[in-house]
N, C-alpha and C positions, 0 to 999 in steps of 0.2 A: 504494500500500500504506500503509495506518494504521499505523505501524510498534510503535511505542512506546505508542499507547494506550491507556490504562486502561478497563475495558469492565467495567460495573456493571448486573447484569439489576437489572428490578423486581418487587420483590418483592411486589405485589400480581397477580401473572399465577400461574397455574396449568399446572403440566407436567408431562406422562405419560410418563414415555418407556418405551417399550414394546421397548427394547433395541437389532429394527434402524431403528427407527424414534422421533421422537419429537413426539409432538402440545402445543401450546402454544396455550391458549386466549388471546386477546389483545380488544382493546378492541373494542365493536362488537358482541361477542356471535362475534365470529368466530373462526376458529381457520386453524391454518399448521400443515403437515407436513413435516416435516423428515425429507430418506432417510438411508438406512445412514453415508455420508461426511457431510453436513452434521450429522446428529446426532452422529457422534462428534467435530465440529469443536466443535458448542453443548456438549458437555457436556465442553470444554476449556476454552469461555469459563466456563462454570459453576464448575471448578478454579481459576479466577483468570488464564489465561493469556492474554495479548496474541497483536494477530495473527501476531506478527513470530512470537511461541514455538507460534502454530499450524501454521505451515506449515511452520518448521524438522521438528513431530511428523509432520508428512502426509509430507513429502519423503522423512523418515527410513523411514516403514511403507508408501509404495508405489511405483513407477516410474511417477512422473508429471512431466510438465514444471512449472517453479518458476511461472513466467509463467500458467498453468490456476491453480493450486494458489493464488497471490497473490491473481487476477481472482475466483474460489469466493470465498474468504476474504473479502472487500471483498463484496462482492454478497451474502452472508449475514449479516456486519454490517449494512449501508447497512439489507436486510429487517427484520434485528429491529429495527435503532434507527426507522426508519419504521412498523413498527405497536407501540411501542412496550414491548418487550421488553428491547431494553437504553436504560437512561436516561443521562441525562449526569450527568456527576460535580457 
């Protein structure tokens, strides 16, 4: 788990969110769809929130195991920072 940090999108990427859904055009000409949970996780990172304060908010709104909920959170990161949606600080 990335606990502590700071998680900065780039702000030359373009994002639709179409509420349970949301679409992020990213480099390449390609695009990444994001479902109902991971979009409401991106548009926590979008708030300013770390993962640590993501999954406190998921743990809190559904019954799910901490250990899913960590492993989601890290592999939605790892995706955006790999096609380049969140950049480094």
């Amino acid at each position: 788990m990335q606990k502590n940090e700071s998680l900065r999108l780039n702000p030359n990427i373009t994002i639709l969110d179409r509420k349970k859904r949301i679409d992020i055009a990213v480099k390449g000409g390609e695009s990444i769809t994001l479902n109902n949970i991971a979009a409401e996780s991106f548009r926590y990172i979008q708030a300013g929130k770390g993962p640590d304060e993501i999954v406190k908010i998921i743990l809190n709104e559904y019954d799910v195991d901490r250990q899913i909920v960590e492993e989601d959170t890290d592999e939605l990161i790892d995706m955006l920072k790999k096609y380049g949606v969140i950049i480094d600080e």
